[in-house]
DOVO-457322 format. One record per residue: x, y, z of N, C-alpha, C, O in turn; residue in one letter. Coordinates in steps of 0.05 Angstrom, whole numbers, plus 5000, padded with zeros to 4 digits. Example, Ala and Ser with C-alpha at 12.3 -4.5 7.8 and 13.67 -1.06 7.14 Angstrom:
2
526448865156524649105156526449345156528549345169A
525749555142527349795143525850015157526850235161S
This chain:
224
492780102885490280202897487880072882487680092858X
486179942897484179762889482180092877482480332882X
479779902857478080032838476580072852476379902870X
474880302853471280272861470080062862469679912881X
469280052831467579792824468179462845466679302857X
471379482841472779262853471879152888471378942899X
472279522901471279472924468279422933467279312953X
467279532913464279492926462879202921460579162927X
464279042910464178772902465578542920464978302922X
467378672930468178402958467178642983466178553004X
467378822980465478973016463179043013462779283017X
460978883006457978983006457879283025456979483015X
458779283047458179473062458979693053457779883060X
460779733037462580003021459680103002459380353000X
458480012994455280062977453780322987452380462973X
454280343013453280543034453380753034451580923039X
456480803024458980943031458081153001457181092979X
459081483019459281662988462081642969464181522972X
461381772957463481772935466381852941468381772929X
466282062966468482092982469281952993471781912990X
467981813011468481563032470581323015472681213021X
468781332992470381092979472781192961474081032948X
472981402962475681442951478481552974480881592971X
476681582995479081633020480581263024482881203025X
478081063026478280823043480480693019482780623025X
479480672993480780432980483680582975485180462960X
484480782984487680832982489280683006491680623009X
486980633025488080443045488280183060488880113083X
486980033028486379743030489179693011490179842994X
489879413020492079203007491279012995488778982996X
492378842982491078532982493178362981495178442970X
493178132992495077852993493377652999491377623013X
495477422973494177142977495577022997497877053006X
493276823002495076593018494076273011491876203004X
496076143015495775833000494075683019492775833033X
493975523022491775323041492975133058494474953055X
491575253078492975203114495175263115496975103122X
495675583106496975833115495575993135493276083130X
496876053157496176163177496176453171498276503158X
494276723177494876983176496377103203498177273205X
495276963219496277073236495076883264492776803260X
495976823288496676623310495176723324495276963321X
493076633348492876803381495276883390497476773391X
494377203401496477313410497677483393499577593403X
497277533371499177693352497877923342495377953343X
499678123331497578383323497578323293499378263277X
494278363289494778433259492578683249490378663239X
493778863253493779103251492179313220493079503207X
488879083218488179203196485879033200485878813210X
483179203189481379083185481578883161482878953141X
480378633162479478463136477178373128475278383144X
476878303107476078213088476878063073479178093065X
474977843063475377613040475377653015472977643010X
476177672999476077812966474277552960471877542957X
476477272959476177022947477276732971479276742985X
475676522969477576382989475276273007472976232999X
476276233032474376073062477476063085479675973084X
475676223107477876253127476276163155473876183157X
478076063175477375903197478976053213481276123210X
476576123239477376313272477276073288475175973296X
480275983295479475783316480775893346481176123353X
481275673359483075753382484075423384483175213372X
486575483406487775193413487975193448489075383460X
486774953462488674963483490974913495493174923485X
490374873516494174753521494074523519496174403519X
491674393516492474103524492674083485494673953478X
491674143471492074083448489174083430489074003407X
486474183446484874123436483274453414482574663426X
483174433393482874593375479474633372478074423367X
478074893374475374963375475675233349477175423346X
473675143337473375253310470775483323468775403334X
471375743318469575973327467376063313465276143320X
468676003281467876183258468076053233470576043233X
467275943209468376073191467576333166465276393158X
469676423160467976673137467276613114467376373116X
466676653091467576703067468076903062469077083075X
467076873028467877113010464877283016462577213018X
466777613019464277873025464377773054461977783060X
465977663078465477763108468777883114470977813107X
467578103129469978203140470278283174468878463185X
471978153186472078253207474278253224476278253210X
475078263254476778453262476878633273478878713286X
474078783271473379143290474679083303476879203306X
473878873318473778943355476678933362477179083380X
478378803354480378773358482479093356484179183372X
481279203330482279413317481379673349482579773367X
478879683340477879873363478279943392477880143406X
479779583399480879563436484079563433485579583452X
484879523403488179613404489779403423491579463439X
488379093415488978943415489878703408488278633391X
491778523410492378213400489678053394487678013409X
490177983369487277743359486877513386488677413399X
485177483388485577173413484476963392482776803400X
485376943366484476683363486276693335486876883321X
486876423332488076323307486076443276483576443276X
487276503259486476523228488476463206490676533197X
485976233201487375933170485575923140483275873134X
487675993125485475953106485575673097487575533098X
482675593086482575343087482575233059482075003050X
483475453048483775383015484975723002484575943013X
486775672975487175902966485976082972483676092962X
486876292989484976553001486076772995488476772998X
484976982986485877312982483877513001481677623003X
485677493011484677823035484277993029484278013005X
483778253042483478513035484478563061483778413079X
486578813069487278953084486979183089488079313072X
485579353109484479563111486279763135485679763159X
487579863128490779973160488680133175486680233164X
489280153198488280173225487380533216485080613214X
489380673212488280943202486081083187484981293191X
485480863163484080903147480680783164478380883162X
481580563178478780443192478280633216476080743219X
480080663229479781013242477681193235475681223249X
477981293214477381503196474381463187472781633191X
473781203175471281203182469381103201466981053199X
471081093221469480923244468581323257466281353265X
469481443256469481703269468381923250467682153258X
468281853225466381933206464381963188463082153179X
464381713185461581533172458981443186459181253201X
457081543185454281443198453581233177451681103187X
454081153161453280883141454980683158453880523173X
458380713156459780553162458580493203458180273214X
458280673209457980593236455880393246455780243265X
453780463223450680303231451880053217451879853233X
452780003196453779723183455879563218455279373233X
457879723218458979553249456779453271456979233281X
455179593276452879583298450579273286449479103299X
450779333262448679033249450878743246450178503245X
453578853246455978713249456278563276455978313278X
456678703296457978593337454878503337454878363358X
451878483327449778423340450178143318450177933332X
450378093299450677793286452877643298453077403299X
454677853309457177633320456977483337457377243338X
455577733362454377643373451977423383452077323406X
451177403374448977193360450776983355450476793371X
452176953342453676773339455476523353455576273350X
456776763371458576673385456576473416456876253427X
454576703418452176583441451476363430450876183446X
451076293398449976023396451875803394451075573393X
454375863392455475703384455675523418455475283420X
456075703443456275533462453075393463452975163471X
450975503457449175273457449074983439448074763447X
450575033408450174853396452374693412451874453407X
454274713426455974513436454774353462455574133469X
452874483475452274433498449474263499448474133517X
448474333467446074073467444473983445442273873444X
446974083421446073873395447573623384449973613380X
446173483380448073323359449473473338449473713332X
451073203329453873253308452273423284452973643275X
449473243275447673423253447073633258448273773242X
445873773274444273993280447974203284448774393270X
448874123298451674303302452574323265453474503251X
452374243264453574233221451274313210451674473191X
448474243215446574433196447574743205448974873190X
446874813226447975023245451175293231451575533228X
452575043226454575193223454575313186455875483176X
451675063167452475243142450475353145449275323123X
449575453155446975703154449175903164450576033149X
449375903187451376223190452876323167453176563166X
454076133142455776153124453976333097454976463079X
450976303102448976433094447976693098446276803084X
449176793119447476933140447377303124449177443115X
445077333126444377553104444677843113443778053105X
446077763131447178063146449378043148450578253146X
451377743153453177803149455577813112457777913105X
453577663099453777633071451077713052449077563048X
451277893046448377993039447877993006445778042994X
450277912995451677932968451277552957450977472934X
451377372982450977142983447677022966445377102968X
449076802951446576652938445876442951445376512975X
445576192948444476002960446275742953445875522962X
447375782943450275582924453375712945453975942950X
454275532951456775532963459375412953459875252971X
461175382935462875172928464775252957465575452968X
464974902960465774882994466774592988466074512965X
468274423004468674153005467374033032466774183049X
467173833033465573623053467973633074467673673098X
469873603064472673713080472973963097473373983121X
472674133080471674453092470274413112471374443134X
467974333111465474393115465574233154464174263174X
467374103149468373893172469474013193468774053216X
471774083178474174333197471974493209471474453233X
470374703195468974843205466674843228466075023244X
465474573225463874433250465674293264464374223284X
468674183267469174093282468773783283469673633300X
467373713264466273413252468373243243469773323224X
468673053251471272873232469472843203467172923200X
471272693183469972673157467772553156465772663148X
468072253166465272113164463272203172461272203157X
462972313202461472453210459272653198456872683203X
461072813178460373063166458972883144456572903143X
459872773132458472603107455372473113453272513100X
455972303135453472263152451472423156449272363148X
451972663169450472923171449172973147446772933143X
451173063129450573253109448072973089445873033079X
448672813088446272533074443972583093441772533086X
444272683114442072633130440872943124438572933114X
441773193128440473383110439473433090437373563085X
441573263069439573233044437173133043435273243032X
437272883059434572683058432172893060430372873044X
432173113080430373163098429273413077427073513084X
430473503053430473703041431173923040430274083024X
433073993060434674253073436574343053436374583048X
438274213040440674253022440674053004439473843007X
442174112984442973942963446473912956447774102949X
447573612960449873642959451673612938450973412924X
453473712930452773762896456073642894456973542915X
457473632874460373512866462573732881464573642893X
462074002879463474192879462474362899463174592899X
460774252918458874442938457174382945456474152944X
455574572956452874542964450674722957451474942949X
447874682958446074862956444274842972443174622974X
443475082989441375093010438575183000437975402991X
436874933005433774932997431775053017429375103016X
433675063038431175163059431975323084431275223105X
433475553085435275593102433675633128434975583148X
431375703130429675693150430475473166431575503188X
429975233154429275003171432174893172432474713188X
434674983154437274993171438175063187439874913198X
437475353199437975413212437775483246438775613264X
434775213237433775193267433474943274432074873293X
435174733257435074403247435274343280436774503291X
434374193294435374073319433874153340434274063363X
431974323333429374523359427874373357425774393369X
C-alpha cells in the first residue's frame, strides 16, 4: 500500500482530496514497471484501472490496417488517464508503450468508482481533465491538417507542459530527441531539424539530457 506523502507526489490531483479520501484510494493503487517499448496494453483490450505515471514517458498511439501508426498522446510523469474508458466499461482503442523505463500507478475500477460518486474535488479535477483532452485531441487533427513538421513538434512539447494537465511540471524535461520523435511522429532528422530551428528562434533550449522551455507561450502557438 503506497504512502500519503508518496501519492500526492505522482497524483497532483490527490492534493484536493481529504484525509479520508486518501486513505480509502491508496489501498487501491498498485504499481509496476515496465522496460522500454513494452506494451501495457494493445487496442482492444481491457485494462481495467485508472493510471498514472509515477516515473517514465508513455505513448497513446493507434495502428491501421495498412500498417500506418498515429501517435495520439504522449504522457509523462504526474499525467494520468483512462476515465473514459473506465467510466463507458470499455476496451482502450488505442495502443500504450512506454518509451523508456516506466512505472505506473494502478488505480482498480472500484476504488475509481468510489470516488468518482463521492468526491466533489475528484470530480471537478476529471471535468478540467476530458476539457484538456479534449483540446487536445481537436488540435491534434488541426496540427496534421495544416502545419509543418516544426510547428507539429513545437506543438507536441508544449502539451507535455500543459499546466492542467501536469501542474507539478517545471520547465526542464529529460526526454531524448528520439522520444521526442516517436511522439510527433517525426523521423530523427526531421525532429533534429525542428528542434535547431526552435532553439534558434528562442522557444527552448536543447540540452545533452533534454530540454528546456523558454517560452511556452510562443510554443505553443509556434506556426499561427
Amino acid at each position: 500500500m503506497i504512502q500519503p506523502d508518496y501519492l500526492r507526489k505522482i497524483a497532483p490531483w490527490s492534493r484536493d482530496l481529504s484525509s479520508d479520501e486518501i486513505e480509502r484510494i491508496r489501498k487501491g493503487i498498485i504499481e509496476k514497471s515496465f522496460s522500454q517499448g513494452e506494451y501495457v496494453c494493445h487496442r482492444g483490450d481491457r485494462l481495467d484501472a485508472w493510471t498514472g505515471i509515477a516515473s517514465g514517458l508513455m505513448k497513446l498511439s493507434t495502428t491501421s490496417h495498412s500498417g500506418k501508426t498515429v501517435t495520439l498522446a504522449g504522457i509523462r510523469a504526474g499525467g494520468w488517464f483512462g476515465e473514459g474508458s473506465l467510466l463507458k466499461n470499455e476496451p482502450r482503442h488505442y495502443d500504450l508503450v512506454a518509451l523508456r523505463e516506466t512505472r505506473l500507478a494502478f488505480m482498480n475500477r472500484p476504488t475509481f468508482n468510489w470516488l468518482f460518486e463521492n468526491s466533489v474535488a475528484f470530480n471537478r479535477y476529471l471535468v478540467r481533465q476530458f476539457n484538456e483532452r479534449l483540446g487536445q485531441f481537436i488540435a491534434l487533427v488541426e496540427y496534421d491538417r495544416s502545419l509543418d513538421a516544426t510547428a507539429r513538434l513545437a506543438r507536441s512539447i508544449a502539451w507535455l507542459f500543459n499546466p492542467v494537465l501536469y501542474p507539478q511540471a517545471d520547465m526542464h524535461l529529460d526526454i531524448s530527441q528520439e522520444e521526442i520523435g516517436l511522439l510527433s511522429g517525426l523521423s530523427r532528422p526531421v525532429t533534429n531539424k525542428s528542434l535547431q530551428t526552435l532553439e534558434a528562434k528562442g522557444l527552448l533550449l536543447v540540452e545533452r539530457n533534454g530540454l528546456t522551455v523558454l517560452n511556452l507561450e510562443r510554443l505553443r502557438n509556434f506556426g499561427d
